[in-house]
N, C-alpha and C positions, 0 to 999 in steps of 0.2 A: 158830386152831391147825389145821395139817395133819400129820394122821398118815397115811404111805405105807408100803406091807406090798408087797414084791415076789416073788411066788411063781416062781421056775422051773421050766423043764416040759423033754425034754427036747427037744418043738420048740417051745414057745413059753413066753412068760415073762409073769405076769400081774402090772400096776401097779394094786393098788388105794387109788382117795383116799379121803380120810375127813378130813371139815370144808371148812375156810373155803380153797380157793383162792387165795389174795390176799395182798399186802403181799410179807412177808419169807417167807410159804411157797412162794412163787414161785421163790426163790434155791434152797432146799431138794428143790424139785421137780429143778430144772435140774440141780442137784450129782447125785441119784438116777441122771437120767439120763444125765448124762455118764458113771457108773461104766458103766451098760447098752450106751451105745453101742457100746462096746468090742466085745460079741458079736456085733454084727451082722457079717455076716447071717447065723449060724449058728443065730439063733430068731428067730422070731414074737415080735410083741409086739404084747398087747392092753391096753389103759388101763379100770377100772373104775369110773365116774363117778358109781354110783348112788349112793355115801352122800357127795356134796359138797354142801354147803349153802349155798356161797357161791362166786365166782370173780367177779375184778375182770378188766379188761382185757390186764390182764398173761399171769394165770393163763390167761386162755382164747388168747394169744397163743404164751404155751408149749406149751401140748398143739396149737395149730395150729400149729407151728411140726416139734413130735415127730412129728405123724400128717404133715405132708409130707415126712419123709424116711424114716419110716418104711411109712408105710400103715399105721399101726397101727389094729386093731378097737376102736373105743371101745363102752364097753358102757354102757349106762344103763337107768334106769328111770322113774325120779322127772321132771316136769318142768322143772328147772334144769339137769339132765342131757343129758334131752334135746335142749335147746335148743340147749346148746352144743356137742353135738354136729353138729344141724343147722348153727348158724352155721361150723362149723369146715369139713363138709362143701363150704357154701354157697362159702365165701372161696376153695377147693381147688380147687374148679371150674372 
């Protein structure tokens, strides 16, 4: 299960995840951020990945997918975070 809390600012807009990445929270994710794309480019957008505990290839396909049209700031803490952070970084390259 993934639960997404979307906080707006009024120059940036913060996505945070919480849980499993994967499967059908994937679809979930993407719907989220279709409603978001719509503002651009009028905010910032950061993704905060510290409380994800899981993310399949999918899940880390869509946030690489978000952060290259966006730039977005991923924030993490945790090492699964991290990582997929790096890997997203890494692929952007």
């Amino acid at each position: 299960m993934l639960r997404i809390h979307v906080q707006p600012d009024n120059k940036t807009t913060t996505i945070t995840l919480e849980g499993q990445l994967a499967g059908p929270s994937v679809v979930k994710l993407n719907q989220v951020w279709t409603e978001f794309a719509r503002l651009l480019p009028f905010t910032a957008l950061q993704i905060d990945l510290r409380d994800v505990t899981e993310a399949d290839a999918w899940g880390v396909k869509a946030l690489r997918d978000i952060q290259a049209v966006t730039g977005a700031k991923l924030i993490t803490s945790s090492p699964l975070a991290k990582y997929i952070a790096e890997d997203i970084a890494r692929r952007c390259a």
